[in-house]
Residue frames relative to the residue before (quaternion, step in Angstrom):
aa qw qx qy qz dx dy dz
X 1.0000 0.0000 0.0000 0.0000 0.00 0.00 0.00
X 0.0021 -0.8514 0.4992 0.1610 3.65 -0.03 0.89
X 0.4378 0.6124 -0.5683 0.3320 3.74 0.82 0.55
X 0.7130 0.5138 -0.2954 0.3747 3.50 1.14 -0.42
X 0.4330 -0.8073 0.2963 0.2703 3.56 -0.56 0.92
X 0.4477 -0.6214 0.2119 0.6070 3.78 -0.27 -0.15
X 0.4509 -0.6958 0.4973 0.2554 3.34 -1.17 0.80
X 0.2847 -0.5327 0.6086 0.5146 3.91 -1.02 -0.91
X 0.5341 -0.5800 0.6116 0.0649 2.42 -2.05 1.62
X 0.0075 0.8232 -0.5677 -0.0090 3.81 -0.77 0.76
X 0.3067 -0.7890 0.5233 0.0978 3.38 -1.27 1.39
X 0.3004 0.7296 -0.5911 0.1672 3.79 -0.49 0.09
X 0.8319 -0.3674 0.2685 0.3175 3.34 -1.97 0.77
X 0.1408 -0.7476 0.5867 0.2776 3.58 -1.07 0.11
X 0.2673 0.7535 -0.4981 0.3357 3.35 1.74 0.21
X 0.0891 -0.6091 0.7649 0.1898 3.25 -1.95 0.22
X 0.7227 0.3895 -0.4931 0.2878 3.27 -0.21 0.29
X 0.3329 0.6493 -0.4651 0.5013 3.64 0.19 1.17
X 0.7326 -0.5882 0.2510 0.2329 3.13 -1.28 0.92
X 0.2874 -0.7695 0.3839 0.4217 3.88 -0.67 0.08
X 0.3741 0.6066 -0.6045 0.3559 3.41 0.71 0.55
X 0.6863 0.3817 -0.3412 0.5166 3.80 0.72 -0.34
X 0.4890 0.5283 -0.3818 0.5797 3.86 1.03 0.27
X 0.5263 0.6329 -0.2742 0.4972 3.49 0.96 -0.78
X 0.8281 0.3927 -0.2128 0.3388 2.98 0.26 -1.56
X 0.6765 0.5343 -0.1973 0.4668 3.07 0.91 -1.47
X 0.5612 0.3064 -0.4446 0.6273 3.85 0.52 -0.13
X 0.6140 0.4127 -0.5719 0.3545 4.09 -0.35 -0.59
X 0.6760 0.4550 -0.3756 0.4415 4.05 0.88 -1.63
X 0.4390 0.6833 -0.4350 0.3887 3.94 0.97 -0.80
X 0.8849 0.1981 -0.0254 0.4208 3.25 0.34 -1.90
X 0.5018 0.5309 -0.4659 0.4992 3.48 1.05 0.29
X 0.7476 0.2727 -0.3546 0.4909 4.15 0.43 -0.43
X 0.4499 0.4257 -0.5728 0.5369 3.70 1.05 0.47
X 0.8155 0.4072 -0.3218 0.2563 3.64 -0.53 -0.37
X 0.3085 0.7609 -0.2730 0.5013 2.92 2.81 -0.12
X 0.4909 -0.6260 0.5564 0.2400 3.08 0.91 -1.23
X 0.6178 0.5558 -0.2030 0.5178 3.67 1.58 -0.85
X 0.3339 -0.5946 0.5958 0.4243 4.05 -0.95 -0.12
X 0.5169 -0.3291 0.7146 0.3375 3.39 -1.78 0.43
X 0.1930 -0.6049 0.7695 0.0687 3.39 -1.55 0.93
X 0.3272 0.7418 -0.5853 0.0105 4.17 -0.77 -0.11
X 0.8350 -0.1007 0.4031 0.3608 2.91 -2.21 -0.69
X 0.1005 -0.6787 0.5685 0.4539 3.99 1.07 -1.36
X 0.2030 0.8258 -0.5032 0.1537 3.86 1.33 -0.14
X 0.1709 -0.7689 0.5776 0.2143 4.07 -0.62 0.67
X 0.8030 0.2374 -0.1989 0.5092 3.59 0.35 0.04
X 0.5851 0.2490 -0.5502 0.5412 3.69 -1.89 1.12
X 0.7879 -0.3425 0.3572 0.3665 3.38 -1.64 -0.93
X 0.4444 0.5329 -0.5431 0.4729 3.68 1.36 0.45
X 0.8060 0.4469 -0.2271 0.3149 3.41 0.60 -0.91
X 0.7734 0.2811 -0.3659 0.4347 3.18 1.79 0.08
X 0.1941 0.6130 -0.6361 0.4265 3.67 1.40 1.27
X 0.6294 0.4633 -0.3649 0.5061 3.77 0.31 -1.29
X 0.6503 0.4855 -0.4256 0.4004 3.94 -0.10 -0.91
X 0.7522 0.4471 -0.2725 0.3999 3.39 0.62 -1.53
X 0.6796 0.4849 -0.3440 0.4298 3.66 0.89 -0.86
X 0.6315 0.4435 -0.4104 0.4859 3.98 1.13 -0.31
X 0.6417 0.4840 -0.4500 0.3891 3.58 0.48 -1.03
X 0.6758 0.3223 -0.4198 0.5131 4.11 1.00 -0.61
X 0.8801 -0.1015 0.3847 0.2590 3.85 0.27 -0.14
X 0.7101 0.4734 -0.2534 0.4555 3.60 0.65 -1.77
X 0.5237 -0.5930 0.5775 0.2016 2.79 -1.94 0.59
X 0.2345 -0.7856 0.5405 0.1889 3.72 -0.71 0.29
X 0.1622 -0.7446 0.6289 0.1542 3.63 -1.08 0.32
X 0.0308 0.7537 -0.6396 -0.1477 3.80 -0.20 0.96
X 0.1008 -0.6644 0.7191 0.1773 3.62 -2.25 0.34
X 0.0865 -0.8289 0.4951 -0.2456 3.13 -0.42 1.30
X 0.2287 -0.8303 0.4906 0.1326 3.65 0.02 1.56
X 0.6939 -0.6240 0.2225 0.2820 3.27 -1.09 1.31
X 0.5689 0.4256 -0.4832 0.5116 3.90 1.29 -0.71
X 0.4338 0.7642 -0.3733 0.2973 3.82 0.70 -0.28
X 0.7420 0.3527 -0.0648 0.5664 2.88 0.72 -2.09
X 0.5985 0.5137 -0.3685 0.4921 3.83 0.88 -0.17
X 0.6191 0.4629 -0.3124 0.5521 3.51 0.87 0.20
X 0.5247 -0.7509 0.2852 0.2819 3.30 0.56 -0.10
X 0.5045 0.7776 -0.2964 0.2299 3.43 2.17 0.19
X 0.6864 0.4777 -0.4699 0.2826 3.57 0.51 0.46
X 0.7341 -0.4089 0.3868 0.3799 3.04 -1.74 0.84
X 0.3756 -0.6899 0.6019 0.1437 3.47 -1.19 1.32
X 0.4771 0.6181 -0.3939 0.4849 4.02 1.26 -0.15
X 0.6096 0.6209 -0.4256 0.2485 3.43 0.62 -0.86
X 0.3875 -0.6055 0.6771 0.1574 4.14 -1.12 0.43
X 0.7777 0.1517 0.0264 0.6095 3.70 0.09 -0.73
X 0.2056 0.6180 -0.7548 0.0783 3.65 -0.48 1.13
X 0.1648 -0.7454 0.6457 0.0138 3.44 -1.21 1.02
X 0.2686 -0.8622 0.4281 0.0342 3.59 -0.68 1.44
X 0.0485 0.6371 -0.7659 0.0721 4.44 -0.26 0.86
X 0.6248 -0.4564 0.6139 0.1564 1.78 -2.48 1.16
X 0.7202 0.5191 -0.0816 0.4530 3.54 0.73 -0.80
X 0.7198 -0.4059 0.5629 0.0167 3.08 -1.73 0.88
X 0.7338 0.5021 0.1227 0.4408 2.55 -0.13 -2.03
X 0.8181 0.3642 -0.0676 0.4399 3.55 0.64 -1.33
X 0.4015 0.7720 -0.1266 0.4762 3.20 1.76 -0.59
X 0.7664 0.4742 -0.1788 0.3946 2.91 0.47 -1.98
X 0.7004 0.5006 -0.0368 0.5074 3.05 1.41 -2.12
X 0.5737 0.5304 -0.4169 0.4645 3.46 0.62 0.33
X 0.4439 0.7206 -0.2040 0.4920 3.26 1.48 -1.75
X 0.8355 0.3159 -0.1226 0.4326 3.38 0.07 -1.30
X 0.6667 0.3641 -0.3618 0.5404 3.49 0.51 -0.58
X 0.6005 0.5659 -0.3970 0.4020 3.64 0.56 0.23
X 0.6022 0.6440 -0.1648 0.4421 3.46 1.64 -0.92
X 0.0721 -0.7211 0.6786 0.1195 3.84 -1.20 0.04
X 0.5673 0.0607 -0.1411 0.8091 3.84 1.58 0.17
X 0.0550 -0.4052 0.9024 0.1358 2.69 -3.06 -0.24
X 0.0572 0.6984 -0.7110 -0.0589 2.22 -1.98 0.95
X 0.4190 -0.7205 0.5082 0.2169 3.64 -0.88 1.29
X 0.0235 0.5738 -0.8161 -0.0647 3.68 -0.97 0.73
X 0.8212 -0.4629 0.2939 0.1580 2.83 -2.03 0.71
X 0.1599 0.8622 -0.4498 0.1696 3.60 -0.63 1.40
X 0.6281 -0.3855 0.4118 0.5360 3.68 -1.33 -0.21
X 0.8175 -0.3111 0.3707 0.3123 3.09 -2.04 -1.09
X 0.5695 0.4838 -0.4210 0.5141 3.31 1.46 0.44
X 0.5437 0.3917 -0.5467 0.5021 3.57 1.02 -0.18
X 0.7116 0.5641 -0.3751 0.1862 3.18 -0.23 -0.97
X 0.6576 0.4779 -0.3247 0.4835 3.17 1.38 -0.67
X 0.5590 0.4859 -0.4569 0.4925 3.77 1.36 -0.58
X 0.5912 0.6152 -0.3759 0.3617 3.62 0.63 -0.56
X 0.6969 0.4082 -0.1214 0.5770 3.56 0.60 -1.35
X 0.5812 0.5352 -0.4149 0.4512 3.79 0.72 0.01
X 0.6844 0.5387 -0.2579 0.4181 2.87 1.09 -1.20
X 0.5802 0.6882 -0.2312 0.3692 3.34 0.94 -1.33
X 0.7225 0.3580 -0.1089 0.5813 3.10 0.90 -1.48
X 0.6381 0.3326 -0.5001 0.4818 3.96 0.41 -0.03
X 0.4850 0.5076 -0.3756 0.6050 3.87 1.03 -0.33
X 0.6531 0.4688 -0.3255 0.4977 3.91 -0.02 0.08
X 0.7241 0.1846 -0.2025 0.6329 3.48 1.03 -1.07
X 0.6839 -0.4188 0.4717 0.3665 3.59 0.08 0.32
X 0.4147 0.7750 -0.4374 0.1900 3.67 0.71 -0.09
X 0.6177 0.4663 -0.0207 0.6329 3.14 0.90 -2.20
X 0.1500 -0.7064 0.6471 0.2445 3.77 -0.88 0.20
X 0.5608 0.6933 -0.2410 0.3830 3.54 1.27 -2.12
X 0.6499 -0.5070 0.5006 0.2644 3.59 -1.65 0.53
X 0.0878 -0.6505 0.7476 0.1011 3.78 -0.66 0.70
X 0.0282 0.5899 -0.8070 -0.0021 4.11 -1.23 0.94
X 0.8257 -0.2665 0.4931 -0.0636 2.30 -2.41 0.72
X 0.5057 0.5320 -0.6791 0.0032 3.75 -0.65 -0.98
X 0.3308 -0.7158 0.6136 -0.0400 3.06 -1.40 1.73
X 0.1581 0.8587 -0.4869 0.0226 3.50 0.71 0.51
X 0.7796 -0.1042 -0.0241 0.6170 3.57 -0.94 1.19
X 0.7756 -0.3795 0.3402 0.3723 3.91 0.24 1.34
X 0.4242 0.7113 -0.5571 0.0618 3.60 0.88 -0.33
X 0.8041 0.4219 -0.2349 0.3468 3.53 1.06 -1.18
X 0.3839 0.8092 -0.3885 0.2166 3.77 1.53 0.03
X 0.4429 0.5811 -0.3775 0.5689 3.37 1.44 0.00
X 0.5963 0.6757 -0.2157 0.3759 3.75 0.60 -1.31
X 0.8153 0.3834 0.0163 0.4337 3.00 0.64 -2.11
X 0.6172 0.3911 -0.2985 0.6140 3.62 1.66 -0.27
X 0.4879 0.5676 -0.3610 0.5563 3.49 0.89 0.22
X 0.6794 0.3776 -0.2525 0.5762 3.93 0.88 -1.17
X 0.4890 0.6717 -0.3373 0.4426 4.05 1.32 -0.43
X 0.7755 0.2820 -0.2621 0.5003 3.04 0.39 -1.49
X 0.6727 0.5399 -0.4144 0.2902 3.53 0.51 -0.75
X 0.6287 0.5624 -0.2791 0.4589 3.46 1.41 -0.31
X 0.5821 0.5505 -0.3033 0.5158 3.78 1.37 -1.01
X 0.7372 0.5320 -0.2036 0.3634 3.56 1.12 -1.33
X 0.5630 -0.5088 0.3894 0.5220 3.67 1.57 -0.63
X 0.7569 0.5695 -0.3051 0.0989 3.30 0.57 -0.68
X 0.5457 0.3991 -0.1986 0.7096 3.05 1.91 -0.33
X 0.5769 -0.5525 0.5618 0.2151 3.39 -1.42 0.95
X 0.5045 -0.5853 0.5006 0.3903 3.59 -1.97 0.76
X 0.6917 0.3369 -0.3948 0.5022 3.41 -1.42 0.60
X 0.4640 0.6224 -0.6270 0.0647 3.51 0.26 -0.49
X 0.4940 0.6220 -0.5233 0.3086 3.65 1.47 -1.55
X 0.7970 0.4177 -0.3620 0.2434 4.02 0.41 -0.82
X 0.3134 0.8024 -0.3964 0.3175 3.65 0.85 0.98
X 0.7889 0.0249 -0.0697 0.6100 2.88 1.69 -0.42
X 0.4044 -0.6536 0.5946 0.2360 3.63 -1.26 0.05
X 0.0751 -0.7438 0.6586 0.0861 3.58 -0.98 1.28
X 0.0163 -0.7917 0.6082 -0.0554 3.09 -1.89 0.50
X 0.2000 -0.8284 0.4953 0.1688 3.60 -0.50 0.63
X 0.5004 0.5084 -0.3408 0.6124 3.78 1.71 -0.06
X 0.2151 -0.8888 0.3491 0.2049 3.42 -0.92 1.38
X 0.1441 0.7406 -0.4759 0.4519 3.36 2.22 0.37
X 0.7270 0.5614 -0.2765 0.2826 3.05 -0.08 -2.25
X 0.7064 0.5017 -0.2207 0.4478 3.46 0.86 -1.48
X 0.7313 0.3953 -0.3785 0.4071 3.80 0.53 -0.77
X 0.5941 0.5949 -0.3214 0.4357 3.38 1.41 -0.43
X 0.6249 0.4572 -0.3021 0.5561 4.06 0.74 -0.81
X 0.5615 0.5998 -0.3598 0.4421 3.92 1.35 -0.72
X 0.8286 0.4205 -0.0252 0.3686 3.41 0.97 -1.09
X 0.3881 0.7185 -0.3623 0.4493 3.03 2.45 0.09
């Protein structure tokens, strides 16, 4: 759809079973880039904290943009709310679509698929790839494990100086759609 601008692409858990303060969040980051004006980019995932960014961005209005590999959509997991569901064969292709759709990311708390959308980013932001803002959303400490982990790798050699400046952290989810959109 090329009337639509690029939105910010957002990772987070498709788990339910996790606290609602992270349900919270993810509907506040939902409904804070709807009122941006921007689509929600995601997973199109209906359920954990993909499905309530999308919730939060419809209940304010926003438009959503789901990518969603095709054994996916054969299962029956995307959000039936979505406007713009966009189908790869690929993973892989997903991801990279995702992004080129995006002008920020922001990670809310998740399994081993965020973490890998996270750390992709990071690393296409390292090579110049990614241009857009990659935040954080530290909710209740979730990533503080993560972020001493990205320490040590930096104290030890393994991670270039500056790296800490690849991304932007925050525990305020306003704060986050707003550093997303810088």
């Amino acid at each position: 759809m090329s009337h639509i601008q690029k939105g910010i692409v957002v990772y987070g858990a498709s788990s339910e079973r996790i606290a609602p303060e992270f349900f919270d969040a993810a509907r506040a980051v939902g409904a804070a880039i709807a009122h941006a004006g921007v689509p929600v980019i995601n997973g199109a995932g209906s359920r954990g904290l993909m499905g309530a960014t999308i919730d939060g961005a419809l209940a304010a209005g926003g438009e959503c943009i789901g990518v969603i590999p095709e054994f996916m959509a054969a299962r029956g997991w995307a959000h039936e709310g979505i406007g713009d569901l966009r189908i790869t064969p690929t993973m892989h292709e997903r991801k990279a679509l995702m992004a080129s759709l995006s002008r920020g990311a922001i990670a809310l708390p998740g399994g081993i698929g965020t973490f890998d959308e996270l750390c992709e980013m990071l690393t296409w932001r390292q090579l110049g790839l990614y241009k857009g803002p990659v935040v954080i959303l530290n909710t209740a400490g979730y990533y503080d494990p993560f972020l001493d982990m990205l320490a040590k790798a930096a104290a030890e050699g393994f991670m270039r100086a500056g790296s800490e400046h690849l991304f932007e952290l925050t525990d305020d989810p306003l704060e986050a759609v707003r550093m997303a959109l810088s």
